[in-house]
N, CA, C and O atoms as a printed pandas DataFrame, in Angstrom:
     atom_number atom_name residue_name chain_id  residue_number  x_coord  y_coord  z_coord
0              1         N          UNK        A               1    0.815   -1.190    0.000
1              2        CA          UNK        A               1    0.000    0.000    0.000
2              3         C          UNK        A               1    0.858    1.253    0.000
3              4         O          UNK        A               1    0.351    2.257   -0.500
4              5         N          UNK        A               2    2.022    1.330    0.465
5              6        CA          UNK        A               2    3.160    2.778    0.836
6              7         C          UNK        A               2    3.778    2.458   -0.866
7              8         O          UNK        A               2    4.392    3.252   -1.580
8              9         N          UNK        A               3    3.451    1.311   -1.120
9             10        CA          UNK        A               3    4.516    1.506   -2.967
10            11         C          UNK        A               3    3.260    3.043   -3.521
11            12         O          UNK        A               3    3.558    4.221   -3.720
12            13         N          UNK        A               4    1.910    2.364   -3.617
13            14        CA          UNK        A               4    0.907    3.002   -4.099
14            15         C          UNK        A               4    1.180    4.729   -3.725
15            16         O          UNK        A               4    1.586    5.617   -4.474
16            17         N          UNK        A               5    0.914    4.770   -2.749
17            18        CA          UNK        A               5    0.815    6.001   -2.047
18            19         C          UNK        A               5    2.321    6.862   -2.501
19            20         O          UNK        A               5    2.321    8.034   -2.877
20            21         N          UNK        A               6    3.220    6.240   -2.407
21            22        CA          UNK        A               6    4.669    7.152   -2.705
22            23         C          UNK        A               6    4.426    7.150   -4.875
23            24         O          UNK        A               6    4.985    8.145   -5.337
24            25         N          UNK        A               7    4.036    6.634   -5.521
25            26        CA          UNK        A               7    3.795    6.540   -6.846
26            27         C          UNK        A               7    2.921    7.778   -7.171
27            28         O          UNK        A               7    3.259    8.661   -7.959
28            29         N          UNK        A               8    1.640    7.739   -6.403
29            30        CA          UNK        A               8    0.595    8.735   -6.612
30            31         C          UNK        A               8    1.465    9.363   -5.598
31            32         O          UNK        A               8    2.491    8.684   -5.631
32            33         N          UNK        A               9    1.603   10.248   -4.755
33            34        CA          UNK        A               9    2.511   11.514   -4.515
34            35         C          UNK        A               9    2.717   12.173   -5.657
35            36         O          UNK        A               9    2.072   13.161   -6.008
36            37         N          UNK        A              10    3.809   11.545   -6.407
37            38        CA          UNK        A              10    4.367   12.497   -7.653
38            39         C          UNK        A              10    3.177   12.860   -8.665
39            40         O          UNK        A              10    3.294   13.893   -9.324
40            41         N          UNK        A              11    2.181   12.160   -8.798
41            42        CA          UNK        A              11    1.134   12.595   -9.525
42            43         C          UNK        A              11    0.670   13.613   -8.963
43            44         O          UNK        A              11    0.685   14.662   -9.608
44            45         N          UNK        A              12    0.233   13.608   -7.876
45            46        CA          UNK        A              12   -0.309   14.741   -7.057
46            47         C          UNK        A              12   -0.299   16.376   -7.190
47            48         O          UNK        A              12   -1.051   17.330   -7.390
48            49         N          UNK        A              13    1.270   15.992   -6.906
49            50        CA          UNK        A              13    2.718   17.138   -6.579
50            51         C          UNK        A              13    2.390   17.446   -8.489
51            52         O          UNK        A              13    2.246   18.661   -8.623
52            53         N          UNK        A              14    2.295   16.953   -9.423
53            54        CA          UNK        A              14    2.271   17.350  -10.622
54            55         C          UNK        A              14    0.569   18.388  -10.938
55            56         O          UNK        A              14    0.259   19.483  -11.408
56            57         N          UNK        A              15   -0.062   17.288  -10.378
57            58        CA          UNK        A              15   -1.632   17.817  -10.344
58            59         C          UNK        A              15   -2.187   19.089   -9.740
59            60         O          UNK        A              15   -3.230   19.671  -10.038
60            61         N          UNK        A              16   -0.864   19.547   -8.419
61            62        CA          UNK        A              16   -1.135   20.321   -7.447
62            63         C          UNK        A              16   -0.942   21.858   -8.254
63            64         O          UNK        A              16   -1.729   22.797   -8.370
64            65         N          UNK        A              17    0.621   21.642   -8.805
65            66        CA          UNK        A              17    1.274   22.723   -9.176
66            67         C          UNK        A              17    0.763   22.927  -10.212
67            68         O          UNK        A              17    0.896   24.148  -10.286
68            69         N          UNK        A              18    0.063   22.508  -11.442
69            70        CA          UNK        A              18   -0.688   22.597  -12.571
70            71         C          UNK        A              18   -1.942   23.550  -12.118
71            72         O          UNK        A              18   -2.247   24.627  -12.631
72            73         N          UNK        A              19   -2.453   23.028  -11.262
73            74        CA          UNK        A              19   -3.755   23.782  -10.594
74            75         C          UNK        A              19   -3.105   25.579  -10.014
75            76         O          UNK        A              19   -3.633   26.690  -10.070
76            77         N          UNK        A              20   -2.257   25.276   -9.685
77            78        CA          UNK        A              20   -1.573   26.683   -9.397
78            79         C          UNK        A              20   -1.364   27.466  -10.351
79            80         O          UNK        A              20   -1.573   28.677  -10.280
80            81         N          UNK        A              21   -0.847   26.766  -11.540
81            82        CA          UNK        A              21   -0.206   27.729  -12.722
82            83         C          UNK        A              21   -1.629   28.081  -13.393
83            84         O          UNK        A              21   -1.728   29.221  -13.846
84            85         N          UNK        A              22   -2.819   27.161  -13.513
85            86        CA          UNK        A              22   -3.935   27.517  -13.736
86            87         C          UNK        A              22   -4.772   28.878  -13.182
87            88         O          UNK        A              22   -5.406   29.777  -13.736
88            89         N          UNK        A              23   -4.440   28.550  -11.828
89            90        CA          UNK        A              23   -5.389   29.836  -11.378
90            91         C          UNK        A              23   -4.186   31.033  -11.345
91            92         O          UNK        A              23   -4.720   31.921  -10.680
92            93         N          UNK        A              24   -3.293   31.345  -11.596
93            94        CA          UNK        A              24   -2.489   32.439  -11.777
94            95         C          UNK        A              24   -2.914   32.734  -13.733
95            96         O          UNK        A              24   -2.850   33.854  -14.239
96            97         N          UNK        A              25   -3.175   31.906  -14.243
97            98        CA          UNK        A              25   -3.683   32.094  -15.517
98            99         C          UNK        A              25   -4.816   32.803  -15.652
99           100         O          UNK        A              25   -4.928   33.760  -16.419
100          101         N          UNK        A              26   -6.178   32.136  -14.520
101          102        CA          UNK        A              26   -7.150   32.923  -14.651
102          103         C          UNK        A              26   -7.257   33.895  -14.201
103          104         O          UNK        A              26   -8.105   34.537  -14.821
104          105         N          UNK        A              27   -6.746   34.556  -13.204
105          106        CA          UNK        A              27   -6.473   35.463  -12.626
106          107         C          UNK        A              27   -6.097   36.787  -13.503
107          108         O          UNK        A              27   -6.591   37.913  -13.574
108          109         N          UNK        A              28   -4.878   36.067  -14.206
109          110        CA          UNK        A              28   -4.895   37.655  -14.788
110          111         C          UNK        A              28   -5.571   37.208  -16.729
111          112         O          UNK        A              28   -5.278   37.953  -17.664
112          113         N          UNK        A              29   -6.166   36.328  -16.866
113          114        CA          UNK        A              29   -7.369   36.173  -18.033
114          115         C          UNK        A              29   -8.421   37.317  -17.140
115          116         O          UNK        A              29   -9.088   37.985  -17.931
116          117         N          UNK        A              30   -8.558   37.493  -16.382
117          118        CA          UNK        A              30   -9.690   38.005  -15.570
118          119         C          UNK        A              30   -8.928   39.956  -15.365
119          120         O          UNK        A              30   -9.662   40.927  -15.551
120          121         N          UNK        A              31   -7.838   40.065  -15.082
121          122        CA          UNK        A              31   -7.620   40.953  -15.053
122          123         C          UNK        A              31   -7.445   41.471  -16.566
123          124         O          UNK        A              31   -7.703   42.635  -16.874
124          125         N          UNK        A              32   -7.003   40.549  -17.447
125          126        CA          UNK        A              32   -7.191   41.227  -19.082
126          127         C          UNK        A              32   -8.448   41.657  -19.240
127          128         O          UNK        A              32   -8.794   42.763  -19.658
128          129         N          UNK        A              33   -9.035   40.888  -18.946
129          130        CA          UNK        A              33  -10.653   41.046  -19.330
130          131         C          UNK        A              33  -11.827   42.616  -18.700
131          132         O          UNK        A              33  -12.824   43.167  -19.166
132          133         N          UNK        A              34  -10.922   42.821  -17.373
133          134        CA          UNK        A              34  -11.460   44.216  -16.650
134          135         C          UNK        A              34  -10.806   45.087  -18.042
135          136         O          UNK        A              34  -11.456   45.677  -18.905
136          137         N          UNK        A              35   -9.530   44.968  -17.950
137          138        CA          UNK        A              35   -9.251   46.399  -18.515
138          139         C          UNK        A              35   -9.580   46.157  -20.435
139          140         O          UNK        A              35   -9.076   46.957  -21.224
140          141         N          UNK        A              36  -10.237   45.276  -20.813
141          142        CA          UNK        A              36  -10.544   45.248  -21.996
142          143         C          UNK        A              36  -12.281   46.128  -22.089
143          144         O          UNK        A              36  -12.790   46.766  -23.010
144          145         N          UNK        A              37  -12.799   45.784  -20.694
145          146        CA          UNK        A              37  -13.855   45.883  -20.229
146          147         C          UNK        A              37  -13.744   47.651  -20.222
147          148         O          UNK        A              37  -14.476   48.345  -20.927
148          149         N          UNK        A              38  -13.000   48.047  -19.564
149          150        CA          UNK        A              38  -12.799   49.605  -19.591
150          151         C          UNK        A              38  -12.286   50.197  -20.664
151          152         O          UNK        A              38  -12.402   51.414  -20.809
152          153         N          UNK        A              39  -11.788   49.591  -21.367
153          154        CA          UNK        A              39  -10.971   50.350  -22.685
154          155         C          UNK        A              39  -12.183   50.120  -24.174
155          156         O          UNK        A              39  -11.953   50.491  -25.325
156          157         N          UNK        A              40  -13.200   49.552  -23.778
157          158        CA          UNK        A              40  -14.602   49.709  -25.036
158          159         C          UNK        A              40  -14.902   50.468  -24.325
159          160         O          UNK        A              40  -15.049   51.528  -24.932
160          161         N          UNK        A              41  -15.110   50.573  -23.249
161          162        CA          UNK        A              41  -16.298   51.943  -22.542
162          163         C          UNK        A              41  -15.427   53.073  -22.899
163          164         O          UNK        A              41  -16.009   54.060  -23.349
164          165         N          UNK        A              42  -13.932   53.134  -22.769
165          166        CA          UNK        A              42  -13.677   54.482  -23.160
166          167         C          UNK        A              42  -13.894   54.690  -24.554
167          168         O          UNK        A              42  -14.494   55.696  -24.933
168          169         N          UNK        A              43  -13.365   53.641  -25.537
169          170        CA          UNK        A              43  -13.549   53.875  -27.035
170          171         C          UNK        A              43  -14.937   54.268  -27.269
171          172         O          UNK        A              43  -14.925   55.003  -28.256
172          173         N          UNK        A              44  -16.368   54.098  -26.739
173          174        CA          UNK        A              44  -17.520   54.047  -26.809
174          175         C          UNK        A              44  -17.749   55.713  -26.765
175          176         O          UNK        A              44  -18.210   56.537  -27.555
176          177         N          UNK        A              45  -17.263   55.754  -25.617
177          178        CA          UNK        A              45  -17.181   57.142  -24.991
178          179         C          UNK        A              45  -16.862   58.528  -26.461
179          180         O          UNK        A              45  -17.476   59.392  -27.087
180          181         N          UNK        A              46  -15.845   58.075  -26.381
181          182        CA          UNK        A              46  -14.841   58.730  -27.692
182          183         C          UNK        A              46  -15.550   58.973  -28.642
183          184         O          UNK        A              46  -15.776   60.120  -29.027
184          185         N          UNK        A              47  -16.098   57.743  -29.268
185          186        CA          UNK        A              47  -16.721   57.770  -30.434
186          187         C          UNK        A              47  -17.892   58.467  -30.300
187          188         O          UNK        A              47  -18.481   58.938  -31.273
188          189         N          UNK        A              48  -18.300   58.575  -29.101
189          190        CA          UNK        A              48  -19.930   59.295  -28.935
190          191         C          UNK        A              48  -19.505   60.828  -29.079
191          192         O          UNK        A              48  -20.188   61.603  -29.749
192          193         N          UNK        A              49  -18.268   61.254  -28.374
193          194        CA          UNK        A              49  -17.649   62.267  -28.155
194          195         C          UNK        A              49  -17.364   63.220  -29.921
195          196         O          UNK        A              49  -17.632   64.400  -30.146
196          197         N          UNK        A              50  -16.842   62.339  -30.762
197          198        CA          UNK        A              50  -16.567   62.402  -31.689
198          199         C          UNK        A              50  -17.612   62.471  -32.767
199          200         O          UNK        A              50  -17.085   62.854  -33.811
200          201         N          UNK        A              51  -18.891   62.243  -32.901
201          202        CA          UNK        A              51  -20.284   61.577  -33.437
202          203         C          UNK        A              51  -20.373   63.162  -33.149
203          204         O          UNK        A              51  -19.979   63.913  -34.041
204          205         N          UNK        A              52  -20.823   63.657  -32.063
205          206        CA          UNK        A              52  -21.386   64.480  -31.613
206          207         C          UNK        A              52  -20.847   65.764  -32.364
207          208         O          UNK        A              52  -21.471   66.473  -33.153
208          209         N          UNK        A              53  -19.067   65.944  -31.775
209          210        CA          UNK        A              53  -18.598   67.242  -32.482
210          211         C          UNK        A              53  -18.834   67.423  -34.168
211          212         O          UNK        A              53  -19.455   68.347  -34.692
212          213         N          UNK        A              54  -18.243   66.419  -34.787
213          214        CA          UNK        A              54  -19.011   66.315  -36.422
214          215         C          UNK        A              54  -20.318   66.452  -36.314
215          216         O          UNK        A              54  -20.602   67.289  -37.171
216          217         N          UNK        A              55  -21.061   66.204  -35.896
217          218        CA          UNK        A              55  -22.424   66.681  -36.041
218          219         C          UNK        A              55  -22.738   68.527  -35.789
219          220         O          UNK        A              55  -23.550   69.212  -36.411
220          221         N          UNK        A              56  -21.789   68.976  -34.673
221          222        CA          UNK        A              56  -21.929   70.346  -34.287
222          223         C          UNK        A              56  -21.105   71.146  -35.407
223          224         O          UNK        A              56  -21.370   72.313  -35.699
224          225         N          UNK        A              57  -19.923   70.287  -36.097
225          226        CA          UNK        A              57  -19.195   71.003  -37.063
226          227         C          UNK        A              57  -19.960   70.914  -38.228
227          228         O          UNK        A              57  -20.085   72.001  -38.793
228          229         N          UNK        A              58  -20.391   70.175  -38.653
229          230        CA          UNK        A              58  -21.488   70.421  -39.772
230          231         C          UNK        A              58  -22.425   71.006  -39.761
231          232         O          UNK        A              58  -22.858   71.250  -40.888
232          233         N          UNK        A              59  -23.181   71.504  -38.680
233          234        CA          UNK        A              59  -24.066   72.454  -38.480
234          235         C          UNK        A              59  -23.424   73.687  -38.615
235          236         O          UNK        A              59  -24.128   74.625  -38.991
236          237         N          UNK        A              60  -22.200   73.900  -38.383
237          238        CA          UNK        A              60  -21.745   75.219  -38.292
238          239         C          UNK        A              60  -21.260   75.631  -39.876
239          240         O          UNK        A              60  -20.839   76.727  -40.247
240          241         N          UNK        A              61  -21.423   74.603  -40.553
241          242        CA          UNK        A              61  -20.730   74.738  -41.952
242          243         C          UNK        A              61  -22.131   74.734  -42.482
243          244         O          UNK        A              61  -22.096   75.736  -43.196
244          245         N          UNK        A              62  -23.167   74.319  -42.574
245          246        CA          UNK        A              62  -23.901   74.883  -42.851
246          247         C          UNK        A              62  -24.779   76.435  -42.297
247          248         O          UNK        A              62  -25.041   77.435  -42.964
248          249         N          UNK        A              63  -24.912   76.300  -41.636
249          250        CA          UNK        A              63  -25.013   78.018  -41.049
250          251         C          UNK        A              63  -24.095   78.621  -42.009
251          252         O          UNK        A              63  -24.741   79.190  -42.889
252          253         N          UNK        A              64  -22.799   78.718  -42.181
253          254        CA          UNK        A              64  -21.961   79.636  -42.532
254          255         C          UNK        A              64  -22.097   79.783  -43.735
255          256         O          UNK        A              64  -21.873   80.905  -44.190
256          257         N          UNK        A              65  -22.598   78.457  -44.843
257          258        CA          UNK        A              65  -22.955   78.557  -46.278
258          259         C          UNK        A              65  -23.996   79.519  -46.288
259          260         O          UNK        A              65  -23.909   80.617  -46.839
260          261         N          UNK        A              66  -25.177   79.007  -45.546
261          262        CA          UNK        A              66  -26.341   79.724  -45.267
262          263         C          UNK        A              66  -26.153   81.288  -45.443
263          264         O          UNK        A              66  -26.834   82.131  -46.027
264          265         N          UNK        A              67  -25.159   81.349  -44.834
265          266        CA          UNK        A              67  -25.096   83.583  -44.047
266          267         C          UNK        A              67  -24.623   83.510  -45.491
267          268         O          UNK        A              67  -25.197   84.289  -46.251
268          269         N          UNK        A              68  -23.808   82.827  -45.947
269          270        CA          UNK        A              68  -22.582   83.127  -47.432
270          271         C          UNK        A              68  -23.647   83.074  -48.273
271          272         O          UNK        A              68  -23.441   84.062  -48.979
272          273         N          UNK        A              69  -24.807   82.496  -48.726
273          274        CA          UNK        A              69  -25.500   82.479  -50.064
274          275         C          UNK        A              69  -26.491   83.284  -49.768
275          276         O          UNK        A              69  -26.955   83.614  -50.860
276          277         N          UNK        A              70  -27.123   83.823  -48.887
277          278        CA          UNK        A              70  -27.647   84.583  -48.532
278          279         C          UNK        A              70  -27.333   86.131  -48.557
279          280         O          UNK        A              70  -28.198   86.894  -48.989
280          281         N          UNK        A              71  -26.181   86.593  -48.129
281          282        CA          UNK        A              71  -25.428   87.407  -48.485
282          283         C          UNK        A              71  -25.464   87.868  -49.881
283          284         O          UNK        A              71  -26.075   88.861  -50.276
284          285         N          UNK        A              72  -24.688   86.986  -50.666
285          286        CA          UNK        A              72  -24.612   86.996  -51.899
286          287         C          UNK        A              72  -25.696   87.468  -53.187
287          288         O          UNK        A              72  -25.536   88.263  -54.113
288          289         N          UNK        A              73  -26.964   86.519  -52.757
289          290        CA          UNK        A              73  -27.994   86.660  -53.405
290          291         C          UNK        A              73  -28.516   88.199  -53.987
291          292         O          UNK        A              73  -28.276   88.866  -52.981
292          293         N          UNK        A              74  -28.949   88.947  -54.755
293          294        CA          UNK        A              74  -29.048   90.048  -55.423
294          295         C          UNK        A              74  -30.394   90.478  -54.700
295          296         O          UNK        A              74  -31.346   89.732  -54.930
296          297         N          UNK        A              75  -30.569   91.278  -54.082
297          298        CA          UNK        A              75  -31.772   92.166  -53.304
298          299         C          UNK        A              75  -32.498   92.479  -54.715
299          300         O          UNK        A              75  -32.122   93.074  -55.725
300          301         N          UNK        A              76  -33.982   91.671  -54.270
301          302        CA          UNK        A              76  -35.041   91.969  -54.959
302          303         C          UNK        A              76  -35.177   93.952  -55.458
303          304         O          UNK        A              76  -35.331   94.798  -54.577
304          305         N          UNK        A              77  -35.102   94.240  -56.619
305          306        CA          UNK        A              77  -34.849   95.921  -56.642
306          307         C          UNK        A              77  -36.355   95.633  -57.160
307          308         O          UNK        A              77  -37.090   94.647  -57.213
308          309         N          UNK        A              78  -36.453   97.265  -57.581
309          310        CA          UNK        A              78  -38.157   97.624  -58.650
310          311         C          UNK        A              78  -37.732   97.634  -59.678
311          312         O          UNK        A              78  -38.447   96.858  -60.312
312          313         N          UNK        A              79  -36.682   98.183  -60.582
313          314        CA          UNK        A              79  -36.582   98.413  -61.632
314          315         C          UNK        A              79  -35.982   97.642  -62.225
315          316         O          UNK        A              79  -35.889   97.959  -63.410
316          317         N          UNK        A              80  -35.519   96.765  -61.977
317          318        CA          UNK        A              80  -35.217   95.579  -62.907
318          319         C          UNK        A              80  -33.934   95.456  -63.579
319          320         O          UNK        A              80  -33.362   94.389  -63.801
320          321         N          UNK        A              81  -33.300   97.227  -64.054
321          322        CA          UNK        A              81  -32.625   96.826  -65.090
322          323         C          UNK        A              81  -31.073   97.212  -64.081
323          324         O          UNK        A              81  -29.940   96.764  -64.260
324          325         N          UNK        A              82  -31.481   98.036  -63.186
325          326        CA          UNK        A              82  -29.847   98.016  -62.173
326          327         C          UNK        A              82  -29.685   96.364  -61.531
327          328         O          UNK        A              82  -28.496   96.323  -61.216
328          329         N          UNK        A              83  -30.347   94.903  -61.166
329          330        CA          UNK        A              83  -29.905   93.550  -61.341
330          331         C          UNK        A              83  -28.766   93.269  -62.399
331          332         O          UNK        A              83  -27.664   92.764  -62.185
332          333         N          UNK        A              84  -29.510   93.897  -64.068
333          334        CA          UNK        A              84  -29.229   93.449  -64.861
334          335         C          UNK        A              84  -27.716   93.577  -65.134
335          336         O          UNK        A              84  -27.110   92.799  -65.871
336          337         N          UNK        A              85  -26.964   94.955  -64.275
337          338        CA          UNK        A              85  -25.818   95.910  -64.260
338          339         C          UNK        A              85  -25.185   94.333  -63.198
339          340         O          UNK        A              85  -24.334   93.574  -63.662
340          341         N          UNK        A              86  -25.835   94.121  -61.748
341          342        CA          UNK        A              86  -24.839   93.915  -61.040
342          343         C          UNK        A              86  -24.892   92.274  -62.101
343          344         O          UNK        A              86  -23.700   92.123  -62.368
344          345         N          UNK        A              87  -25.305   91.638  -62.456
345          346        CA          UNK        A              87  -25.154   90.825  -63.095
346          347         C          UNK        A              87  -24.025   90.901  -64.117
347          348         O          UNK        A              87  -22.993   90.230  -64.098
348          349         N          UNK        A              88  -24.354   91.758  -64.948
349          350        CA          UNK        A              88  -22.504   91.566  -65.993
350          351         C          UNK        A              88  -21.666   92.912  -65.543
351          352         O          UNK        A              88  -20.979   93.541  -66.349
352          353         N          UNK        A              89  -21.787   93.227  -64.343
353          354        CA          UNK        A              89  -20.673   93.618  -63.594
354          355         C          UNK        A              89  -19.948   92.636  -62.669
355          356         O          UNK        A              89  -18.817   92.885  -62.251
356          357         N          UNK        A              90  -20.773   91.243  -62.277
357          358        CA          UNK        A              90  -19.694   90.215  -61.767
358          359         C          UNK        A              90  -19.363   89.525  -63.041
359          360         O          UNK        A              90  -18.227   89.056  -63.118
360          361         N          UNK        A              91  -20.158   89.386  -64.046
361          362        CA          UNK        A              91  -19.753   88.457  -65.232
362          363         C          UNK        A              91  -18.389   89.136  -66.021
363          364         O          UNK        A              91  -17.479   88.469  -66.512
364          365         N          UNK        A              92  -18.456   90.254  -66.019
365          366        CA          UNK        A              92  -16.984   91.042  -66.437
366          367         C          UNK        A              92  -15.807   90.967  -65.069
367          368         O          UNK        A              92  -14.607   90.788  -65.280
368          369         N          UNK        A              93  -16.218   91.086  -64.085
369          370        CA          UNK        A              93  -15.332   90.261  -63.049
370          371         C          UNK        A              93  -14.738   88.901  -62.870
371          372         O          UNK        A              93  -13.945   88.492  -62.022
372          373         N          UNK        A              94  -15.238   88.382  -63.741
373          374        CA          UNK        A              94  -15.016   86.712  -63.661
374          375         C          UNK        A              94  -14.098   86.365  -65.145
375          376         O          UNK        A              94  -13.104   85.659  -65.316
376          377         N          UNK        A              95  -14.945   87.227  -66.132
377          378        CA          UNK        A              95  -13.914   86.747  -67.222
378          379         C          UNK        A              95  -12.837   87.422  -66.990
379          380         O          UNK        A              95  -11.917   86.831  -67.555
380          381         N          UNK        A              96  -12.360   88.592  -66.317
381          382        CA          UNK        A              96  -11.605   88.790  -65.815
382          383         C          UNK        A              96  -10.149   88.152  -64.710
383          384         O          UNK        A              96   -8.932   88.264  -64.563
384          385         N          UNK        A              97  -11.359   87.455  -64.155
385          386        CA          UNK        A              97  -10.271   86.779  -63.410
386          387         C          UNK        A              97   -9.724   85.304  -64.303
387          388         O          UNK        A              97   -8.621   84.859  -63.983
388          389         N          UNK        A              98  -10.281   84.802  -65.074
389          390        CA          UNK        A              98  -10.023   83.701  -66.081
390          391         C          UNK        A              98   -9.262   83.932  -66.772
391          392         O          UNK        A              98   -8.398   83.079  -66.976
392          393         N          UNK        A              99   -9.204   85.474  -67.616
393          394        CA          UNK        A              99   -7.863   85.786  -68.211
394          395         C          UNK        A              99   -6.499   85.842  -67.174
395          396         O          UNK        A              99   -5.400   85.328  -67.380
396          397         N          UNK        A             100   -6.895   86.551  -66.121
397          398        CA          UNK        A             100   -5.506   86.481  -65.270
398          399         C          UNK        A             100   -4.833   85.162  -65.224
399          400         O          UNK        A             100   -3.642   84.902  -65.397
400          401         N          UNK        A             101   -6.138   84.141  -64.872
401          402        CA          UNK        A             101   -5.796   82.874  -64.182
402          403         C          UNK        A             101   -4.875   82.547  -65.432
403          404         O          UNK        A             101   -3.711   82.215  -65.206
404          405         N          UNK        A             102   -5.387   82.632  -66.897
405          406        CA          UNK        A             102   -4.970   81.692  -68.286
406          407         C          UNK        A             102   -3.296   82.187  -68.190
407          408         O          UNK        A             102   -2.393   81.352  -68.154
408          409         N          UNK        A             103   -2.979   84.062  -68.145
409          410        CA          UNK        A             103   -1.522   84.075  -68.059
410          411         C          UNK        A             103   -1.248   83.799  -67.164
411          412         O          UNK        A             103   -0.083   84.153  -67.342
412          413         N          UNK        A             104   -1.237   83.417  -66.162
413          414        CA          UNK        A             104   -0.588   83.138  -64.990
414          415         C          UNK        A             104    0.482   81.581  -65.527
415          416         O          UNK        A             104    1.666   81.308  -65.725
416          417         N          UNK        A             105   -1.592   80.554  -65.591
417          418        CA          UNK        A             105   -0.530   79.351  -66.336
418          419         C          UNK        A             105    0.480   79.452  -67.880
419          420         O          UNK        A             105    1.424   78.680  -68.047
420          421         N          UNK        A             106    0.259   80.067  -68.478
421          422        CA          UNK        A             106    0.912   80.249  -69.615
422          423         C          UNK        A             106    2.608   80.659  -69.127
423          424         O          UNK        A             106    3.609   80.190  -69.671
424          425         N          UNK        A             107    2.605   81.453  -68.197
425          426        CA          UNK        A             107    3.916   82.050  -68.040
426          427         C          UNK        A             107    4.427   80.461  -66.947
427          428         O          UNK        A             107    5.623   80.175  -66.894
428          429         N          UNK        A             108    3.643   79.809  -66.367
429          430        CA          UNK        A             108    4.316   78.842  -65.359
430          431         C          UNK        A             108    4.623   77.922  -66.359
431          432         O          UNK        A             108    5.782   77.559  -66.158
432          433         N          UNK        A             109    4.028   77.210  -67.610
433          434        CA          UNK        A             109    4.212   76.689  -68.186
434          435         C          UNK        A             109    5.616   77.274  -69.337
435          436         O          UNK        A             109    6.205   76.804  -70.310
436          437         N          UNK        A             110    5.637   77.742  -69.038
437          438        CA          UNK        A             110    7.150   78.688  -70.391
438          439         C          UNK        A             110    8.711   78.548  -69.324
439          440         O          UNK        A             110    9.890   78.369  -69.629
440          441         N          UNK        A             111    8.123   78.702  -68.216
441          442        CA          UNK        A             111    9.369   78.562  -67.105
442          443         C          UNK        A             111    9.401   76.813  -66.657
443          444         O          UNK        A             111   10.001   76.352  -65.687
444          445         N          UNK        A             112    8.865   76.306  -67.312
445          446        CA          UNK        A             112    9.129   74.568  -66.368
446          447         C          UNK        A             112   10.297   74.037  -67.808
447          448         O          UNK        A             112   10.340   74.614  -68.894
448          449         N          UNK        A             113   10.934   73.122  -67.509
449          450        CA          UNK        A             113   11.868   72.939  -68.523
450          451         C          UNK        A             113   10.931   72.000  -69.456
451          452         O          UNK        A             113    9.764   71.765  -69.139
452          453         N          UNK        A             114   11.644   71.384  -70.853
453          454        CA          UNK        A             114   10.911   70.850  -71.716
454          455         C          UNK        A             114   10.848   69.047  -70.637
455          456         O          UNK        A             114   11.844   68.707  -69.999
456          457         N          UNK        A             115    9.484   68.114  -70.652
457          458        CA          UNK        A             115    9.505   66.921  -69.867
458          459         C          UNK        A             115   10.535   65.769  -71.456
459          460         O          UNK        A             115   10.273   65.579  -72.644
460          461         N          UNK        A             116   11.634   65.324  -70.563
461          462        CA          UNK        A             116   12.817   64.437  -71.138
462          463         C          UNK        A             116   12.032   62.855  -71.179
463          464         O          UNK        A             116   11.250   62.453  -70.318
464          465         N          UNK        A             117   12.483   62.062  -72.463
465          466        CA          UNK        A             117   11.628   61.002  -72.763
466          467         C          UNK        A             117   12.325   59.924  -71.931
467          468         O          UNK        A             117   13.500   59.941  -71.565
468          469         N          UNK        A             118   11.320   58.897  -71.670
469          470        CA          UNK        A             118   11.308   57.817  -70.756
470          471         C          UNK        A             118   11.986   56.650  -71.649
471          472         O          UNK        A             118   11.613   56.370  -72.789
472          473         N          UNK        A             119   13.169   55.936  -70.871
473          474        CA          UNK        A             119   13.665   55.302  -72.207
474          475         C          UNK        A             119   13.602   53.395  -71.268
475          476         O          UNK        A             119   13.281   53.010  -70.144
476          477         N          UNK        A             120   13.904   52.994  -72.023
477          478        CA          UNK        A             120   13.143   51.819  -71.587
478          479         C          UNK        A             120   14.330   50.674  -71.392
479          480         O          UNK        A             120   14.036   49.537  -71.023
């Protein structure tokens, strides 16, 4: 019966310390698991945080189009034909600025060197 008993010992002593390394496993499986537990609630957080300001920044970009096209728009007159003035008084403003824009590129394009061929 002491053969038995000294045989199972070492099983034991194997069984014992296994059970140890186990619960030091769950232990901190359990402590991963808190702070995984807190780190969605903060991401949650964030993202609500974040949801929210884009939502307040797009409101503000619209408002601001709003005041801007509003602004812009030509005040209803009586006579009809001073519209007709501020109308190709921006339209002569614009082809205006299209000619500037055209020399502008024309002269950037005269200053870049000639593009050298790709040889293979």
């Amino acid at each position: 019966m002491s053969v038995l008993v000294e045989q199972q010992d070492e099983q034991i002593t194997v069984i014992e310390t296994t059970a140890g390394e186990v619960e030091k496993d769950m232990e901190m499986g359990v402590s991963y698991t808190d702070k995984a537990v807190e780190s969605a609630k903060g991401a949650r957080k964030k993202r609500k945080i974040c949801f929210i300001l884009s939502i307040v920044l797009l409101i503000i970009i619209g408002i601001v189009v709003a005041v801007v096209v509003v602004k812009n728009l030509p005040a209803k007159q009586s006579g009809g034909s001073s519209g007709t003035k501020t109308v190709t008084a921006s339209a002569t403003s614009t082809a205006g600025a299209v000619a500037t824009a055209a020399a502008r590129l024309g002269r950037l394009r005269a200053a870049l060197p000639a593009p050298t061929p790709l040889v293979d």
